[in-house]
C-alpha positions, 0 to 999 in steps of 0.5 A: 482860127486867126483866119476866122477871126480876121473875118470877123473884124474885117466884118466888124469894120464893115458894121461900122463904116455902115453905122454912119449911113445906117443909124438915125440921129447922131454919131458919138464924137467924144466920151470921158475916159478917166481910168488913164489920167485927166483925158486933156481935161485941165484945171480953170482958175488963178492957181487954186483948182485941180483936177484929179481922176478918181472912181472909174470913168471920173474926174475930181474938181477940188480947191475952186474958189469961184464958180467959173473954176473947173474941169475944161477941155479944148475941142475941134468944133465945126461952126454951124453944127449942132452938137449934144452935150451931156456930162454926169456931175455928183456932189457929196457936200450940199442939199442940190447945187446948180450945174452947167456945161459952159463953153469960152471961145475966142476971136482974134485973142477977145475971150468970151462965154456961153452957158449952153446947159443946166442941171441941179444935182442932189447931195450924193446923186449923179445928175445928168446936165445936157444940152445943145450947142451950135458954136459961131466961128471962133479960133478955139472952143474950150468946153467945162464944168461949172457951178452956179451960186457954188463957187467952192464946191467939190465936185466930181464928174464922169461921161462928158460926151458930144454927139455930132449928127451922122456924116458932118466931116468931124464926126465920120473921121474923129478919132475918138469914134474909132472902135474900142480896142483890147489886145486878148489871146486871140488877137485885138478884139472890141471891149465891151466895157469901154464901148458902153463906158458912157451908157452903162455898166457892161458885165457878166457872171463867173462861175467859182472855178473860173473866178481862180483862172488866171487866164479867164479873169485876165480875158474878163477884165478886158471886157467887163466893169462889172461881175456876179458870183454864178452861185458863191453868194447864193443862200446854199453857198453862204449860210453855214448851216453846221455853225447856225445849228450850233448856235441855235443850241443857245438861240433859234434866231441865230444865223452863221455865214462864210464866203470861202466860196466867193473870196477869189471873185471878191478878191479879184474885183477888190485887187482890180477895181471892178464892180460886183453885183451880189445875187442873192440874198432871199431865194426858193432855191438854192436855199437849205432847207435846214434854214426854216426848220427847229433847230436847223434841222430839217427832220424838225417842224418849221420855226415860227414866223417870228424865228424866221424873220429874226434868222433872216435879219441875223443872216442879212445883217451879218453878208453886209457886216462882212462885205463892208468890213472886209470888201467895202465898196466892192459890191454896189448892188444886191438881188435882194430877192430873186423869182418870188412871183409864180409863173402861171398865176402872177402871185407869189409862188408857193415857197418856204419863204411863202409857208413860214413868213407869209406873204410879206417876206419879199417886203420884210427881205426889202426892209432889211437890206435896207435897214443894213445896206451900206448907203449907195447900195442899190437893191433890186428885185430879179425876175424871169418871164417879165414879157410875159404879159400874166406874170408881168403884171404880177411883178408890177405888183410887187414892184408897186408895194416894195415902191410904197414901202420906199425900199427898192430901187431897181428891177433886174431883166431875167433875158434867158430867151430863144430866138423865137420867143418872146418877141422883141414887141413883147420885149420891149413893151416889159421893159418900158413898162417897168421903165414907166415905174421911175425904178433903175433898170439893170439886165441881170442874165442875158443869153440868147439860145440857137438851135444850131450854130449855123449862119442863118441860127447865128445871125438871127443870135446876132439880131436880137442881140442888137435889138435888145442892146438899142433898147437898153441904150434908149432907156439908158438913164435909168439902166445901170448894167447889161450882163450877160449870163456867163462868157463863153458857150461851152460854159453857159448853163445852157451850152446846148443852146450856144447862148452867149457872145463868145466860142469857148475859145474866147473869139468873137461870135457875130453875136458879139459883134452885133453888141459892139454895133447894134445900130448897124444891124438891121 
């Protein structure tokens, strides 16, 4: 195995010499990284400001008094170079303050400014600022964060980067382009999380038993910033039917929930400072059927849509009055409702959601997750087949009317796909679509299956890995997470098909690779 694994870094530093000569545009020279301390970043004032890592991947710009007061770092820039500059700033205090990344050179000890790029961010909204600089001579170059008409805001920035074009000397032999690395059981190996760190969040689902391995959790936060319960907060997982049918004695529209099954995940993000994405609270599966019946008993008729819509506010109301309660901040996101539309009509597909609500039960589960949601929490609508041209259209609709009723924000990628089907055309075209709608994007279950783990099967894996992975990445202002369905192939849940980056003991698939350095895919 240490032989094996050897050939496949040896073949991962072979990617990404080649990356340099392969890729078009520009190669990253820098990107933040806060979760060690201010990464050289430093205070710019008379003494008042101070800076201060926060969050994760982000700094805190406190005690300003003018706006020139900031966060500001020195850099090797090379004279006569482009260079693209771009940071992510949030403020929490005003309607929308103006931004700019500035830089202070100086000559022969005379200092001077330029303001090289602009950006007015809402209360509560990252913003990105970007840019281009081609820096005359100078002795020294200092790159910051700045204000304009602000000068005693508080602010918070993350995901400072600078782009070089590919083959400038800087650019080929900076250190920062060096590959992130994290020490596993197998050796060092890539970490996923910090490789995408200024893209988006890279992530992955855990099944219950491995959320109690201590082993796989300590694996899976080298890699991930962000994990998904399996099925621990599925309706069947969350809904304690025996407690609503004894409430139910009292009142119909009464609805009781337990975690038991999803405290260990819970547990372990809360103690580690990873982010959850919820799935799901509204699903035609995985949901008892006791849930839509008189009583909760499912030998009695249905309830009545009215009972039905208070049993699902009761339900949604009391998962986001637990979470917040005894997870605050944990889960950032939520499928609200998952798989609502049919795959060979495009119209909702026939359901006890469809049969008891009618056909606004995916609006009215939007209208209460928002109605309960603590702010900041992003909800999406999650799907498979989306490059399926009949359904995709379907899905739009849907999309369009949640969109009207302003209480979706995001659609998530159902990606369960073969090597041979769909196409990354179709692929692409689904997710540029969607895109176009102005929604967040997430892909919520990636894996890719193979019929065989021979090297044509696994490097045909490793392929449209990487197409997928360059497609996420062109679209990444809008993409929040990437996540793969599950970590290693023997326990994917389609482990016939050996879907996913890992082998089952944990080394690194060309898959894997390929994410790590799609562009150096060709």
């Amino acid at each position: 195995m240490k032989k094996a694994i050897s050939l496949l870094l040896a073949s991962l530093l072979l990617l990404a010499a080649c990356a340099g000569v392969q890729a078009e545009g520009k190669a990253m020279l820098y990107q933040s990284n806060f979760t060690a301390g201010t990464d050289g970043w430093v205070a710019r004032s008379m003494g008042t400001a101070a800076v201060e890592p926060v969050e994760v991947n982000a700094l805190k710009v406190t005690g300003r008094q003018s706006d020139w007061n900031s966060a500001g770092r020195d850099f090797d820039l090379i004279p006569g170079v482009e260079y693209a500059l771009s940071v992510q700033v949030r403020q929490d205090d005003v309607d929308s303050a103006d931004f700019m990344i500035s830089v202070a050179h100086s000559r022969g000890g005379v200092e001077s400014y330029e303001n090289l790029a602009f950006g007015t961010a809402e209360k509560g909204k990252w913003t990105l600022v970007s840019g281009a600089y081609t820096p005359d001579a100078y002795d020294n170059y200092i790159l910051y964060v700045e204000t304009t008409g602000a000068p005693t805001l508080d602010f918070v920035m993350r995901f400072f980067r600078i782009d070089a074009p590919q083959g400038t000397a800087e650019a080929a032999n900076h250190p920062d382009l060096e590959i992130p690395m994290t020490t596993t059981e197998n050796g060092e190996i890539p970490s996923l999380k910090e490789t995408y760190a200024s893209y988006f969040d890279f992530g992955t689902c855990v099944p219950g038993m491995q959320a109690r391995n201590a082993e796989a959790m300590a694996f899976n936060l080298t890699q991930f910033s962000i994990l998904t319960p399996e099925n621990e907060l599925k309706p069947d997982s969350v809904l304690d039917v025996a407690a609503s049918k004894r409430l139910a004695a009292q009142d119909e529209t009464a609805a009781a929930v337990h975690f038991d099954a999803a405290k260990p995940l819970l547990d372990f993000c809360k103690k580690n400072g990873v982010k959850m994405h919820g799935h799901v609270l509204v699903w035609h599966s995985q949901t008892p059927e006791a849930f839509f019946h008189e009583g909760y008993d499912a030998g009695k008729p249905f309830v009545t849509r009215e009972v039905m819509l208070a049993r699902l506010e009761n339900y949604i109301s009391g998962v986001f009055a637990y979470m917040q309660e005894n997870y605050p901040g944990v889960i950032v996101s939520w499928d609200v409702v998952n798989e609502a539309v049919d795959d060979g009509t495009g119209k909702l597909r026939k359901s006890n959601w469809l049969n008891v609500v009618g056909d606004d039960f995916v609006n009215r589960a939007f209208e209460l997750a928002r109605k309960y949601a603590p702010e900041g929490t992003l909800l999406y609508y999650n799907d498979y087949n989306t490059a399926i041209l009949g359904k995709q259209n379907g899905i739009v609709k849907l999309l369009e009317s949640l969109m009207a009723d302003g209480t979706v924000d995001g659609y998530g990628f159902q990606m369960h796909h073969e090597i041979s089907f769909p196409s990354m055309q179709a692929i692409e075209a689904c997710v540029r679509r969607i895109a176009a709608l102005g929604l967040r994007l997430r892909v919520s279950e990636l894996d890719i299956g193979i019929p065989s783990t021979s090297e044509a099967d696994l490097a045909k894996q490793a392929k449209m890995y990487a197409e997928i992975m360059k497609l996420m990445k062109s679209v990444s202002s809008q993409t929040d997470a990437v996540q793969v369905w599950g970590v290693t192939d023997n326990y994917s849940w389609r482990s016939d098909k050996h879907p996913l980056l890992f082998n089952a003991d944990r080394s690194p698939k060309p898959a894997f690779l390929a994410v790590i350095r799609p562009e150096a895919v060709q």
